[in-house]
Backbone as CSV, one residue per row, in Angstrom:
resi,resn,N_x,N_y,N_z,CA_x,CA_y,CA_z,C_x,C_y,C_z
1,UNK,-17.654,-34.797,26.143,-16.912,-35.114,24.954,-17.538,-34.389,23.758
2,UNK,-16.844,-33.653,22.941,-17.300,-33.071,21.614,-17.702,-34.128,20.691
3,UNK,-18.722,-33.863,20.124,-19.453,-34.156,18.898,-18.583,-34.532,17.957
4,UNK,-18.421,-35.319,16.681,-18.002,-34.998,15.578,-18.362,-33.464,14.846
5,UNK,-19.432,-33.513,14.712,-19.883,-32.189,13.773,-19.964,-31.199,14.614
6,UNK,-19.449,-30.924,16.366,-19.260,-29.905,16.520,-17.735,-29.553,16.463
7,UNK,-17.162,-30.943,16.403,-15.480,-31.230,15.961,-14.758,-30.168,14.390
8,UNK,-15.933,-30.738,13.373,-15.999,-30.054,12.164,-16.082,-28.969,12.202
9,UNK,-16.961,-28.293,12.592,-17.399,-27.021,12.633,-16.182,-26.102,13.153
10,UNK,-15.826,-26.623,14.373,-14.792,-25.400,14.727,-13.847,-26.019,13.739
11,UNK,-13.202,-26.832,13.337,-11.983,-27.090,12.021,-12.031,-25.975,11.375
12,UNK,-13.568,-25.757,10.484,-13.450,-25.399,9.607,-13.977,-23.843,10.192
13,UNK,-13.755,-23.524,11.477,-14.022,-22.109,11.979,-12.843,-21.769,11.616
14,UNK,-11.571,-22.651,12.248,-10.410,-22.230,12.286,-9.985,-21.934,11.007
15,UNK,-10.056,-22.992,10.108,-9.576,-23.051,8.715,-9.517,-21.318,8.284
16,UNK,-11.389,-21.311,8.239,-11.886,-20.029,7.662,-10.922,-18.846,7.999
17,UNK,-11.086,-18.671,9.289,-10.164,-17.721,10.226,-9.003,-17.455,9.518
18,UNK,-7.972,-18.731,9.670,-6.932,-18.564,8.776,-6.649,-18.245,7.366
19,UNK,-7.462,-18.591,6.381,-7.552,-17.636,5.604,-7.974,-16.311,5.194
20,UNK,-8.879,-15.817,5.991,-9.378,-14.646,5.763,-8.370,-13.500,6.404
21,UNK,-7.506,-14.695,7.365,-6.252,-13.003,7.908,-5.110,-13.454,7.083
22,UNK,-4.887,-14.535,6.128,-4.142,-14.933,5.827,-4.218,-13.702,4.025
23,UNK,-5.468,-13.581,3.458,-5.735,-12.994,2.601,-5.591,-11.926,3.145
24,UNK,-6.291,-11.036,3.983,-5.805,-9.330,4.199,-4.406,-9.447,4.200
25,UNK,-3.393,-9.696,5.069,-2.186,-9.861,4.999,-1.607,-9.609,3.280
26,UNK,-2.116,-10.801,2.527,-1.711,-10.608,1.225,-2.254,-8.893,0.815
27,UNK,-3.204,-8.779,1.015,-3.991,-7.802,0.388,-2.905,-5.978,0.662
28,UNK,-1.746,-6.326,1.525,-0.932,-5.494,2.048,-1.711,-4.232,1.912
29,UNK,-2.194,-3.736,3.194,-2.681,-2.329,3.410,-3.924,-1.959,2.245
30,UNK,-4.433,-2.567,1.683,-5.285,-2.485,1.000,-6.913,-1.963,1.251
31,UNK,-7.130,-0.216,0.422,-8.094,-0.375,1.134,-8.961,0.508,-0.152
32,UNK,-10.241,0.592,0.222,-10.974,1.375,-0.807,-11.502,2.457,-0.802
33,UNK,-10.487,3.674,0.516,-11.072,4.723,0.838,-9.608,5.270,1.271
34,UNK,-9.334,6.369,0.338,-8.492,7.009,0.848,-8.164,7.843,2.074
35,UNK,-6.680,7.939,2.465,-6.580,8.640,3.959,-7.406,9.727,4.365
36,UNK,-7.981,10.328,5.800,-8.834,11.040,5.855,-7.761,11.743,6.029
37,UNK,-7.922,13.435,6.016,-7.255,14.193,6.032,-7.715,15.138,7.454
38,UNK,-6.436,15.544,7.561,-5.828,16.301,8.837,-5.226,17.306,8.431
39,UNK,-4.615,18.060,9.605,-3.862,19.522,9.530,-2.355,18.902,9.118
40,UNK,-1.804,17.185,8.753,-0.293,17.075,8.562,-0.583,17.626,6.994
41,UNK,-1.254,17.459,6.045,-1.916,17.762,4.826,-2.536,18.906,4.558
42,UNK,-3.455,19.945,5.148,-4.326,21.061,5.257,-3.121,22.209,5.701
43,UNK,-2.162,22.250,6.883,-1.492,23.260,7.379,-0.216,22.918,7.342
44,UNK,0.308,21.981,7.863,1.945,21.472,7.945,2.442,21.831,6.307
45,UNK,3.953,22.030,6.384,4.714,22.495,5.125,5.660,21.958,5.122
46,UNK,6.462,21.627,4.211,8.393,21.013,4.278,8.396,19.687,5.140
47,UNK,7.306,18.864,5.091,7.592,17.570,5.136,7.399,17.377,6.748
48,UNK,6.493,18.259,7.386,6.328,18.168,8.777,4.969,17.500,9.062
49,UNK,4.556,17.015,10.117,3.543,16.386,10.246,2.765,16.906,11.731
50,UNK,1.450,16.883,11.561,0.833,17.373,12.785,0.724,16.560,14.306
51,UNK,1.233,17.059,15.387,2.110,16.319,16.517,0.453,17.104,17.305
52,UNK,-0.485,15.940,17.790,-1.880,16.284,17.942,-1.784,16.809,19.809
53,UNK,-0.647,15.883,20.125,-0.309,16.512,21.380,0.146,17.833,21.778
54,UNK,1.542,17.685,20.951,1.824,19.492,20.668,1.027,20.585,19.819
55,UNK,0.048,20.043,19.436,-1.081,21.477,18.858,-0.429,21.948,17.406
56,UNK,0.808,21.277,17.058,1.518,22.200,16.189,2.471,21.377,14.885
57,UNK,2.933,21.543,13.880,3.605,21.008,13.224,4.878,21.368,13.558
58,UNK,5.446,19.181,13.718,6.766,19.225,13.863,7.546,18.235,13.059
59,UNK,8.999,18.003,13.101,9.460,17.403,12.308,9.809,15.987,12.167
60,UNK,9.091,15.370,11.648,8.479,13.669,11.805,9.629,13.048,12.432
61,UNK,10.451,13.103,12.344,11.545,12.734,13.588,11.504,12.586,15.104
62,UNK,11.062,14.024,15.388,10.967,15.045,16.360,9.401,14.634,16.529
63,UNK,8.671,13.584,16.210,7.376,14.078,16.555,6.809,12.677,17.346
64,UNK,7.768,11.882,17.940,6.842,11.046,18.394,6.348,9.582,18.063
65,UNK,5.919,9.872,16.818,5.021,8.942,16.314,5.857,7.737,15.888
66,UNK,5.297,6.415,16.373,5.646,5.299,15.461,5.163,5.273,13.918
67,UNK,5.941,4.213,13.522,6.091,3.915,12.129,4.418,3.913,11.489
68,UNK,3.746,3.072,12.057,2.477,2.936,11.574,1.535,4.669,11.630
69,UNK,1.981,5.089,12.123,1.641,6.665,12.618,2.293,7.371,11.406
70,UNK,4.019,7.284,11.160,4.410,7.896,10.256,3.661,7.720,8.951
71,UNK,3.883,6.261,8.632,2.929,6.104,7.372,1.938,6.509,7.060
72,UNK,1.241,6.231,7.647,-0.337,7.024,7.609,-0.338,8.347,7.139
73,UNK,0.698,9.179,7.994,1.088,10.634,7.594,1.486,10.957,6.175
74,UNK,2.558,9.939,5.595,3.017,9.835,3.965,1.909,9.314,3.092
75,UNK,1.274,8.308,3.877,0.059,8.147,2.759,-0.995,9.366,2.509
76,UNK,-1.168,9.914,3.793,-2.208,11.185,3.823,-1.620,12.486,2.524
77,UNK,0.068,12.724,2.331,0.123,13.546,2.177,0.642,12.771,0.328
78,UNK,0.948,12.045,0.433,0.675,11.301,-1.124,-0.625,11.428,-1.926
79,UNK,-1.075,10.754,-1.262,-3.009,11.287,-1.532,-3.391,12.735,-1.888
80,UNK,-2.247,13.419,-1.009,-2.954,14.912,-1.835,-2.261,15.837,-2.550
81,UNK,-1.370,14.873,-2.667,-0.302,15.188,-3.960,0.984,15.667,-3.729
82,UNK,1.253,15.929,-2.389,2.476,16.422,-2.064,3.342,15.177,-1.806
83,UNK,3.543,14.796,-2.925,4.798,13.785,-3.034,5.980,13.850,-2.208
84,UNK,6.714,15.019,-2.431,7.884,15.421,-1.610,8.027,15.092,-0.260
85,UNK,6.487,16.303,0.414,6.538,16.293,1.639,6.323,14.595,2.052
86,UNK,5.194,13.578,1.413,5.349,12.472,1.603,6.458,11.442,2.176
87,UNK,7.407,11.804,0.885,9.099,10.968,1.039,9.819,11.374,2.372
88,UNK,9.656,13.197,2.517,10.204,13.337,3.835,9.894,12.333,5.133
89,UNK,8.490,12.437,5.004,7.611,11.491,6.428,8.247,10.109,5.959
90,UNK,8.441,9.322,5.129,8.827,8.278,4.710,10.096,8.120,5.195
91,UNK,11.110,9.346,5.146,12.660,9.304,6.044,12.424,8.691,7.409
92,UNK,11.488,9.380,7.952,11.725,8.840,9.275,11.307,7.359,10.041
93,UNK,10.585,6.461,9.202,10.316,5.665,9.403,11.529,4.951,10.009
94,UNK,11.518,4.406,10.826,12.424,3.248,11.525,12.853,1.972,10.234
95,UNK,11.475,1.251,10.228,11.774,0.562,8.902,11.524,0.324,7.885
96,UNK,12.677,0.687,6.989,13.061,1.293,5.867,12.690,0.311,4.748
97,UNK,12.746,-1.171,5.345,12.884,-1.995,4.390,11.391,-2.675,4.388
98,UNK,10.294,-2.089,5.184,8.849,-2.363,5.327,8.312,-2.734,3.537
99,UNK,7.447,-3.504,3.314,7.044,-3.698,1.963,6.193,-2.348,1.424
100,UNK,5.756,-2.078,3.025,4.834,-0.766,2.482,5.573,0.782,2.616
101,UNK,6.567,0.677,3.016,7.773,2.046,3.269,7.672,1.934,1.489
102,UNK,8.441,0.916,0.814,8.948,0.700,-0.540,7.889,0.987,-1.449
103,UNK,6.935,0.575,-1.113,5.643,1.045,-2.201,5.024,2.586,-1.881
104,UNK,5.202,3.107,-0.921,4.801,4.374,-1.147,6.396,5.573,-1.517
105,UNK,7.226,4.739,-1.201,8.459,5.365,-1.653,8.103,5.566,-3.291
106,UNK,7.862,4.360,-4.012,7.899,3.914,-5.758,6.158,5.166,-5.714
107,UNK,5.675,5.110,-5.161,4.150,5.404,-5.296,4.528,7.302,-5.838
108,UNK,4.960,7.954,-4.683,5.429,9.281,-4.719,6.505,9.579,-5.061
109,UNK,7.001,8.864,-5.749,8.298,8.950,-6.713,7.920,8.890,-8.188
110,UNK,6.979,8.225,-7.973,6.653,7.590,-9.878,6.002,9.403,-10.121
111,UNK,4.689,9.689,-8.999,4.097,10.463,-9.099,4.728,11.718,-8.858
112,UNK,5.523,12.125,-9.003,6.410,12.953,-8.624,7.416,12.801,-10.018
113,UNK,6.770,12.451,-11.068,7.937,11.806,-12.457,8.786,11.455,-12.369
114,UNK,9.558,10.808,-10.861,10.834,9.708,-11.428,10.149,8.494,-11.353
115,UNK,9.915,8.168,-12.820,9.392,6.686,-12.538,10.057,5.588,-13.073
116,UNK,11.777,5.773,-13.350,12.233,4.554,-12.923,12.526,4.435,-11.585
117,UNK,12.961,5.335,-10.560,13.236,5.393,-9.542,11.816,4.833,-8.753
118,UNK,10.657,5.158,-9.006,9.738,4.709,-8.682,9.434,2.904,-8.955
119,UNK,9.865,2.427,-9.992,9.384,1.096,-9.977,10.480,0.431,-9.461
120,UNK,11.730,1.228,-8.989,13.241,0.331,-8.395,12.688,0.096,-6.890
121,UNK,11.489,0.965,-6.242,11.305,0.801,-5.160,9.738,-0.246,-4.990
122,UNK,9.168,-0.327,-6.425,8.219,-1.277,-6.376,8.653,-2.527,-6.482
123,UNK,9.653,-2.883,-7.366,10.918,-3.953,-7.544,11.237,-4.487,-5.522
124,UNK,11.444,-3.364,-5.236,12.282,-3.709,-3.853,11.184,-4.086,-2.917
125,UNK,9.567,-3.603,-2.924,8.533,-4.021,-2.093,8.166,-5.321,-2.251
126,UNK,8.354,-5.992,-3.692,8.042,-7.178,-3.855,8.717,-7.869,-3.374
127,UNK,10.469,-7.747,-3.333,11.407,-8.233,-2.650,11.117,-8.801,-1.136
128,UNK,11.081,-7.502,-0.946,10.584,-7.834,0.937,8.808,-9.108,0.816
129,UNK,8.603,-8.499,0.031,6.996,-9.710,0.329,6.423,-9.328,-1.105
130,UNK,6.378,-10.786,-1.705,5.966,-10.950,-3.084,4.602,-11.045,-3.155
131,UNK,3.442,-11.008,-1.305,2.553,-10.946,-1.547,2.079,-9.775,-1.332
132,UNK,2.666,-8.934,-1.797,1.755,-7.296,-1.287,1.580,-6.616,-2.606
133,UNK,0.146,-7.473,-2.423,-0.660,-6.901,-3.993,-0.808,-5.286,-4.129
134,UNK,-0.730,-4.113,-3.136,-1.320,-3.047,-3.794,0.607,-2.846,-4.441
135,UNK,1.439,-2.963,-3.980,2.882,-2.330,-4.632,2.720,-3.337,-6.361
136,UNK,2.146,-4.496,-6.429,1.719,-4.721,-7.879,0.413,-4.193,-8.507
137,UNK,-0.374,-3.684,-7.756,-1.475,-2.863,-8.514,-0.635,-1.968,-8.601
138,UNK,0.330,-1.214,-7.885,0.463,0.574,-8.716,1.949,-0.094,-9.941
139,UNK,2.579,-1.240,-9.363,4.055,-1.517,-10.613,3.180,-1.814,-12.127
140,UNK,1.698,-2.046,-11.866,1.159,-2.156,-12.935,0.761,-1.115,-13.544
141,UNK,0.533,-0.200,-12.931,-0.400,0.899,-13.409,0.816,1.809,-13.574
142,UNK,2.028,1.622,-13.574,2.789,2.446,-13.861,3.335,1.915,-15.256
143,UNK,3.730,0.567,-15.629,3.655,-0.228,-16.527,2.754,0.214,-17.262
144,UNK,1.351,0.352,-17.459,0.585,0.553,-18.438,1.128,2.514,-18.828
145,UNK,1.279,3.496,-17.818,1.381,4.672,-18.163,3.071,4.382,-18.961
146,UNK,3.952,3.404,-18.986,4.634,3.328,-19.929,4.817,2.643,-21.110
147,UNK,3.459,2.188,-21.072,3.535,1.593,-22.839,3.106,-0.121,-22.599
148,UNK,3.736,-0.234,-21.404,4.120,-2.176,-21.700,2.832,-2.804,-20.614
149,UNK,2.189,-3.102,-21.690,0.802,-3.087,-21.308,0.349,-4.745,-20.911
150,UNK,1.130,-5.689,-21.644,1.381,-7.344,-21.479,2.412,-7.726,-19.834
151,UNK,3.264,-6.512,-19.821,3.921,-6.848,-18.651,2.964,-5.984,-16.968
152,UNK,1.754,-5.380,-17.615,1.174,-5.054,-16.304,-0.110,-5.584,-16.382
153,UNK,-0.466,-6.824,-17.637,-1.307,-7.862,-17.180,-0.464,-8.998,-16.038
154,UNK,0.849,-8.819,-16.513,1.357,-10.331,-15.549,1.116,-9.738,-14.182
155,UNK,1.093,-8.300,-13.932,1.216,-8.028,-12.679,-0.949,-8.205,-11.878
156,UNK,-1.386,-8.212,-13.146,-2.925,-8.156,-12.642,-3.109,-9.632,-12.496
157,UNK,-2.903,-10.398,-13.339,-2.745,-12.278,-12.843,-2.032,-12.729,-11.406
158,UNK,-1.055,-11.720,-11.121,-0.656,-12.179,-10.158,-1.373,-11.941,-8.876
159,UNK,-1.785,-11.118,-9.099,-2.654,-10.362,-7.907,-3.723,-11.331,-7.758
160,UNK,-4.488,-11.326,-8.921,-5.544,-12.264,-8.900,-5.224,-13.555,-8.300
161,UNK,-3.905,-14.615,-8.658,-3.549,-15.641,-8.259,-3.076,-15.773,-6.928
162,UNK,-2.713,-14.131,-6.232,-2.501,-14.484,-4.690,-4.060,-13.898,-4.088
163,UNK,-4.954,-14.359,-4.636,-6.143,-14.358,-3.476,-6.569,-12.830,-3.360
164,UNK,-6.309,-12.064,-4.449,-6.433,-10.440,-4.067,-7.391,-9.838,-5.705
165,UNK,-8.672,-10.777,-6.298,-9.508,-10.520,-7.064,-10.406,-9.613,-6.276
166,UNK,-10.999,-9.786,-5.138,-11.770,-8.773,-4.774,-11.244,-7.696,-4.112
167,UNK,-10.154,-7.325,-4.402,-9.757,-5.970,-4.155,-9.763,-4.694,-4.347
168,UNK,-9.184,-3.810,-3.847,-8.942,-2.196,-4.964,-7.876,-2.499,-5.756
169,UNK,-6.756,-3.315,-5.246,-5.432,-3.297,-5.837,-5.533,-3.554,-7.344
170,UNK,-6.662,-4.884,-7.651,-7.054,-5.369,-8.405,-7.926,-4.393,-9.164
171,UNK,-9.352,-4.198,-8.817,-9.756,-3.625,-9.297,-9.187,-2.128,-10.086
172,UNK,-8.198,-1.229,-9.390,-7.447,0.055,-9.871,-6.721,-0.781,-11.315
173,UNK,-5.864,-1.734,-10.920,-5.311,-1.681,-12.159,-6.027,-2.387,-13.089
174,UNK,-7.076,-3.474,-13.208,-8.190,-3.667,-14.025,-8.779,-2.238,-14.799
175,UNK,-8.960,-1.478,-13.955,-9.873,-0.437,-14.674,-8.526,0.497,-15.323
176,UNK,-7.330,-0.022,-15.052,-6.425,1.146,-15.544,-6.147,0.552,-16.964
177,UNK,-6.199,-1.031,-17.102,-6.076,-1.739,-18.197,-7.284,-1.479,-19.181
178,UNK,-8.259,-0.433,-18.974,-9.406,-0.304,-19.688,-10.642,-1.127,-18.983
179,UNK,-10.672,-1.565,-18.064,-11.619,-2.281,-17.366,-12.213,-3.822,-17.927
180,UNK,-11.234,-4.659,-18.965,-11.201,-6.006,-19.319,-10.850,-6.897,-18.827
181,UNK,-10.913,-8.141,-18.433,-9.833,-9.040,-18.027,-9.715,-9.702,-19.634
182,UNK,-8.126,-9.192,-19.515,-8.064,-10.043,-21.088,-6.961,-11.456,-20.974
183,UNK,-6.415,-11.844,-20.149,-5.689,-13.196,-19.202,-6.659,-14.434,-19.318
């Protein structure tokens, strides 16, 4: 027969457990080291991505890869500034309506200067999941590069209030606000 306090202990194993995947989850893809880079970024052109089996760049459609594969590829090539080619890899995703399809859609769109078109797709990531703090770290930091600097604190409170203070999401747009908490 179990103990009481070895009763407790796993409770509060479980408890723990559950929040700590319950917080990454919130923390949506959140991380503090950008994509490593490959030949889809270094050699690939016109929105093609490197197919490691075929030796060669092909057309993210045509190449195989699941969604989590595609992404990776749009984040890699966001990161190094090729916005465009990004959105292409972003076409092929299966799903379209992913919280994180929508935030790197708004991400390489904003950065790419359409940035209302960019925050219609940060608008739409929150939609799908109101807890995916990095699509409100960048709706903030796009907010502050347009002036409205009170409406991308609400977006840094919020972050903070879903469990995502020790983050990058947090931290990027903290330091984009001048590095204060003024809330």
């Amino acid at each position: 027969m179990i103990n009481r306090k070895t009763a407790l202990i796993a409770l509060f194993s479980a408890v723990s457990a559950f929040a700590l995947t319950h917080t990454a989850r919130a923390a949506g893809e959140d991380t503090t080291t950008p994509p490593d880079t490959t030949k889809t970024s270094t050699e690939c052109t016109d929105g093609k991505v490197w197919d490691e089996e075929k030796k060669e760049c092909v057309e993210p459609k045509k190449s195989g890869m699941n969604d989590d594969m595609l992404f990776k590829a749009a984040r890699e090539l966001a990161y190094a500034g090729q916005y465009e080619n990004s959105l292409k890899v972003l076409d092929a995703v299966k799903d379209q309506n992913s919280a994180r399809i929508l935030n790197y859609r708004g991400y390489s769109n904003r950065k790419a200067g359409r940035m209302e078109l960019g925050m219609s797709y940060y608008k739409r990531a929150l939609q799908a999941d109101e807890n995916y703090i990095l699509a409100r770290s960048y709706m903030g930091q796009a907010l502050v590069e347009q002036g409205q600097i009170e409406e991308a604190k609400v977006q840094l409170i919020e972050i903070r209030d879903r469990g995502g203070e020790n983050t990058w999401a947090y931290r990027a747009l903290l330091e984009t606000l001048g590095g204060v908490r003024q809330y």
